[in-house]
C-alpha positions as CSV (number, residue, x, y, z in Angstrom):
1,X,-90.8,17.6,22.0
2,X,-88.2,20.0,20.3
3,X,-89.0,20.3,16.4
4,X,-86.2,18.4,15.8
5,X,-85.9,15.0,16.7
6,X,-84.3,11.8,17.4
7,X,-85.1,9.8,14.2
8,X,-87.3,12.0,12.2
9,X,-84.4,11.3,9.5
10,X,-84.5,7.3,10.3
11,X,-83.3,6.3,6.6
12,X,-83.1,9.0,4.8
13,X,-80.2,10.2,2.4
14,X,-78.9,13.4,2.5
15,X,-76.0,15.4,0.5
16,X,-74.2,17.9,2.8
17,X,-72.4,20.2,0.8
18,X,-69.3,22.6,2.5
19,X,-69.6,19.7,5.9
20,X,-65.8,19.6,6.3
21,X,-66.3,22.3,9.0
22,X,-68.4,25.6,9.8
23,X,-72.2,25.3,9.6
24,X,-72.0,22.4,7.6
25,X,-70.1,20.3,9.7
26,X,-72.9,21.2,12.5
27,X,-75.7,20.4,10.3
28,X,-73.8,17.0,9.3
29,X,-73.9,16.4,13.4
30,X,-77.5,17.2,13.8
31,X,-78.4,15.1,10.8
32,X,-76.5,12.0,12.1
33,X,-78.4,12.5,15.3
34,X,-81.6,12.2,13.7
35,X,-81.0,8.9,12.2
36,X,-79.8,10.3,8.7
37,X,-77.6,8.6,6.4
38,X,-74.8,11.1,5.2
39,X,-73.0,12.0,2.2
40,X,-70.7,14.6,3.1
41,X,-68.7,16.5,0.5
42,X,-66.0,19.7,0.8
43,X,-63.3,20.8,-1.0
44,X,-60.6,20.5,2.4
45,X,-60.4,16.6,1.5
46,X,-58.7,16.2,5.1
47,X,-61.5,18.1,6.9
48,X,-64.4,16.3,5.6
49,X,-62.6,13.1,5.6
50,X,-62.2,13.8,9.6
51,X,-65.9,14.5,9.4
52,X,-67.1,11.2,8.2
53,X,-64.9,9.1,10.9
54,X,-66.0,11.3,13.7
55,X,-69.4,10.5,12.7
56,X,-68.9,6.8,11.6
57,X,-67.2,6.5,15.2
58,X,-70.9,7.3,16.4
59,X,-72.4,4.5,14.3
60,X,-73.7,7.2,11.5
61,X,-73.9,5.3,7.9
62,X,-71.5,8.0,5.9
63,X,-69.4,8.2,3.0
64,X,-67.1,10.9,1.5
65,X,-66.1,12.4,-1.2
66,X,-63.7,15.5,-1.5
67,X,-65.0,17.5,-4.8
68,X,-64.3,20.9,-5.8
69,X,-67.9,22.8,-6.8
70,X,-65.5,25.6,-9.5
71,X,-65.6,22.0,-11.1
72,X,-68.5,21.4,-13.8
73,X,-68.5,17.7,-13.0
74,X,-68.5,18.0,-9.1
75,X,-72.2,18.1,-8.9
76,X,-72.3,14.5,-11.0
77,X,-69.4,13.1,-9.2
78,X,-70.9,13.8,-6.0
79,X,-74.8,13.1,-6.5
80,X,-73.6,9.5,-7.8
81,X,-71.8,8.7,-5.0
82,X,-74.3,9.5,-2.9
83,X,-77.1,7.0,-5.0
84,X,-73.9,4.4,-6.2
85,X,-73.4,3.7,-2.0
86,X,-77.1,4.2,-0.5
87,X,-79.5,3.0,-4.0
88,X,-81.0,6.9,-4.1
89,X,-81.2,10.8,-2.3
90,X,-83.9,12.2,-0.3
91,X,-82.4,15.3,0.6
92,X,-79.7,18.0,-0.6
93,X,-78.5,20.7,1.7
94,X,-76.5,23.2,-0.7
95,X,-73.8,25.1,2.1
96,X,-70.7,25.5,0.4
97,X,-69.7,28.6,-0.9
98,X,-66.6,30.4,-1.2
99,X,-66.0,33.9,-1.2
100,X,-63.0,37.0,-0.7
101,X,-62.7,38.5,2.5
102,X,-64.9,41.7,2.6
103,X,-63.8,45.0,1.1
104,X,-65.8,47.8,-0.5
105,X,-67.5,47.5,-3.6
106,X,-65.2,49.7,-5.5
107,X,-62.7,47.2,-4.9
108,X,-64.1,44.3,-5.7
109,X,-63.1,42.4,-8.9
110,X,-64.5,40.4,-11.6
111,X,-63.1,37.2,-10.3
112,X,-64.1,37.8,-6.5
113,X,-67.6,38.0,-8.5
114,X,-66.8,35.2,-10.6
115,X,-66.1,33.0,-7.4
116,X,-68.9,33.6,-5.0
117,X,-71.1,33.0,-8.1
118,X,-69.3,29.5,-9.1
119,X,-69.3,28.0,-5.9
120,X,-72.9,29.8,-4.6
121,X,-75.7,29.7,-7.2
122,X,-73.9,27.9,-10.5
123,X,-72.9,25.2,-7.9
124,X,-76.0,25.3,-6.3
125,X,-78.2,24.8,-9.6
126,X,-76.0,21.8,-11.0
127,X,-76.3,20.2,-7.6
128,X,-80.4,20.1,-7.8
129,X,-79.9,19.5,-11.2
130,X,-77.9,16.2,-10.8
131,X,-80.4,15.7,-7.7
132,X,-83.8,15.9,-9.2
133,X,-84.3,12.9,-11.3
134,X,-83.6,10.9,-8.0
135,X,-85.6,12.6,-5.9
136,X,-88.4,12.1,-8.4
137,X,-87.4,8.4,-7.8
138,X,-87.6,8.2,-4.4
139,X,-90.8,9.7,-4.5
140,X,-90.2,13.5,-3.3
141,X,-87.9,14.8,-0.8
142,X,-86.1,18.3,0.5
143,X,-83.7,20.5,-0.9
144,X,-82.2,23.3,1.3
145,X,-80.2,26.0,0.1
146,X,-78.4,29.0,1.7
147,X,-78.9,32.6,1.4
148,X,-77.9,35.5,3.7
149,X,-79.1,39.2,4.8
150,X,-76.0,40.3,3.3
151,X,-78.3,39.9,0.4
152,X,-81.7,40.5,1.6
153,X,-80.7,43.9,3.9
154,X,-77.2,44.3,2.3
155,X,-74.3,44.3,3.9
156,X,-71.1,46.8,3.3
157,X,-68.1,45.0,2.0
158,X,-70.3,41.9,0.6
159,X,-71.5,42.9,-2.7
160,X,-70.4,39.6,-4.5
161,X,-71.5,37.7,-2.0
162,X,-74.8,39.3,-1.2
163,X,-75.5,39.6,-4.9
164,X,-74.6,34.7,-5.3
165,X,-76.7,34.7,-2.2
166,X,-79.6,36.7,-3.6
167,X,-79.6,34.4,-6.4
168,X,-79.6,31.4,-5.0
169,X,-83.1,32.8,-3.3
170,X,-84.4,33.4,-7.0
171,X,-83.4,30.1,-8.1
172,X,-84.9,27.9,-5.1
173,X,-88.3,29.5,-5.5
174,X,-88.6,28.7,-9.2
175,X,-87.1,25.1,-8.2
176,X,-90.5,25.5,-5.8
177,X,-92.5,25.8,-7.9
178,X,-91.9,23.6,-10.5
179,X,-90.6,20.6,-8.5
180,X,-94.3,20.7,-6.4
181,X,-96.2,18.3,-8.3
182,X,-93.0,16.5,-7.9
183,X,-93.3,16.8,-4.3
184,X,-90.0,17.9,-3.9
185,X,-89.8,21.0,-1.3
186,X,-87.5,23.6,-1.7
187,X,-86.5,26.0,0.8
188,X,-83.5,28.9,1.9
189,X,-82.5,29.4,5.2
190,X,-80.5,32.5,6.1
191,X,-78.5,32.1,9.3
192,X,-76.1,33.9,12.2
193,X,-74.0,31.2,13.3
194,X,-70.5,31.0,14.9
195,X,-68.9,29.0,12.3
196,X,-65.6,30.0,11.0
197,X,-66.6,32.1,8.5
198,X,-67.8,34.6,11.3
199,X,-64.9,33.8,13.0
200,X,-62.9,35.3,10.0
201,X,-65.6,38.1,9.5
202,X,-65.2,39.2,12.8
203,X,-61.5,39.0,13.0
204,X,-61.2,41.8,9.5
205,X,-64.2,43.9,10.2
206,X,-64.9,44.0,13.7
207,X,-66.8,47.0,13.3
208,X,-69.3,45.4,10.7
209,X,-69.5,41.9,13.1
210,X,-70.0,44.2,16.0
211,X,-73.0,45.9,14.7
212,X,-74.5,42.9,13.2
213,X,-74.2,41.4,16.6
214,X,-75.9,44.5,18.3
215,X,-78.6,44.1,15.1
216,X,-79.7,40.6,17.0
217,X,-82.7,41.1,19.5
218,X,-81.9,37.6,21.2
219,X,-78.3,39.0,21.6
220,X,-76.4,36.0,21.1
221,X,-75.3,34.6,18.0
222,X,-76.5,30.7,16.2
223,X,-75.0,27.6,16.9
224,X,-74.7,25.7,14.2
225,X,-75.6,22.6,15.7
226,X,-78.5,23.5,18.2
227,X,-80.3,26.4,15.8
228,X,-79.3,25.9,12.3
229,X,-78.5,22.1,12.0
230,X,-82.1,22.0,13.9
231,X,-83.8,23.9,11.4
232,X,-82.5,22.1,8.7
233,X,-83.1,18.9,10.0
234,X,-86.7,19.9,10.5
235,X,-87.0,21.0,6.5
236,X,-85.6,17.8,5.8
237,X,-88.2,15.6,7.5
238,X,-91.8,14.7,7.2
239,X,-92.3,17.7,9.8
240,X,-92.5,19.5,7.4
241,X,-93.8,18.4,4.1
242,X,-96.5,21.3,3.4
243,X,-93.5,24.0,3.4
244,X,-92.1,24.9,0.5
245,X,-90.3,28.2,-1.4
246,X,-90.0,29.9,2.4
247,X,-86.9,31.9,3.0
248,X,-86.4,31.1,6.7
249,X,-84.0,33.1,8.9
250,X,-82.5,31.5,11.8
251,X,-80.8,34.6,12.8
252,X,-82.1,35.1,16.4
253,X,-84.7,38.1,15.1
254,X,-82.1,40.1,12.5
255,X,-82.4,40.3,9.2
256,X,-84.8,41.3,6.8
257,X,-87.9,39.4,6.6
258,X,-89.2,38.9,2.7
């Protein structure tokens, strides 16, 4: 049996952040395979709103709501949907983040910092914020958050984004430790997947993709449905409820492991 499976998520609610497309979207699909019950939120109001009917059509409970994470309220506004429709949250998957294309560090400004940091690790800590006092309701549950080995090895052109991602690594062990007792898990996975984000990454620096692609022992890079929606699933479930402030790359063997 894969480590993922079908209904290991039977009843359980989960916040997708950034599920309008990309890895999100691929995690949503994985999710709604596994019996979850999905709130999906993005700032494309058209792309996540596709998102929920595709996975409606497939007789997944979801609901919607198109917020924009710059905004201090989103993370309210979108943790109370999520507990106003389904009575409570057992899970939080913090994807979204929005950054500049790449360019050296010389040339990177104050607001390309300002936001990889707003939508990345402010957005991030509001969202478990809003999240916690539910999860302490429901009795526990799973928080997973996003990091990157443009921030754990460094990667040239990334400094702002390296630098929200590295941060949001700080943040989710502290969250870790704290929120134990609470028996609420907190963990980061770092992945290599073929979402459009790559797509973009390849498309202005091929010469940076390239070598990151060479950098990957299995020599192929994630899906975001079959490797990193079934990692996160996994965190999600009762698989895995001794696992906590881990930083977990799915990255088919690159990266840098600490």
């Amino acid at each position: 049996m894969p480590y993922t499976h079908f209904e290991s998520l039977a009843g359980k609610v989960v916040i997708v952040t950034g599920s309008g497309r990309g890895i999100g979207r691929g995690i949503a699909r994985t999710l709604a395979r596994n019996g979850a019950r999905l709130l999906l939120t993005d700032i494309l109001a058209d792309a996540v709103a596709d998102a929920r009917d595709e996975l409606t059509s497939h007789g997944t409970e979801v609901q919607s709501v198109a917020a924009d994470l710059r905004d201090s309220d989103a993370a309210d506004t979108i943790v109370g949907a999520a507990v106003e429709h389904f009575g409570g949250v057992d899970g939080l998957v913090n994807n979204a983040m929005a950054i500049k294309p790449p360019s050296p560090f010389a040339s990177q400004t104050a607001d390309d910092f300002d936001l990889a940091s707003t939508t990345g690790p402010r957005a991030t800590f509001l969202l478990m914020k809003a999240a916690y006092p539910h999860l302490v309701a429901a009795g526990g549950g799973s928080i997973v958050n996003f990091g990157s080995g443009a921030g754990t090895a460094g990667e040239a052109g990334f400094a702002a984004y390296g630098a929200a991602k590295e941060s949001i690594r700080g943040l989710s062990r502290v969250a870790a430790l704290e929120w134990g007792p609470d028996n609420i898990r907190v963990n980061v996975v770092l992945p290599f997947a073929n979402s459009e984000g790559a797509l973009q990454w390849e498309s202005v620096a091929p010469e940076g993709f390239r070598a990151a692609m060479d950098a990957v022992p299995l020599k192929r890079i994630g899906d975001t449905e079959k490797d990193v929606g079934a990692l996160v699933s996994f965190l999600l479930s009762d698989d895995s409820t001794y696992l906590t402030a881990q930083s977990i790359f799915v990255a088919g063997g690159s990266g840098v492991y600490r």
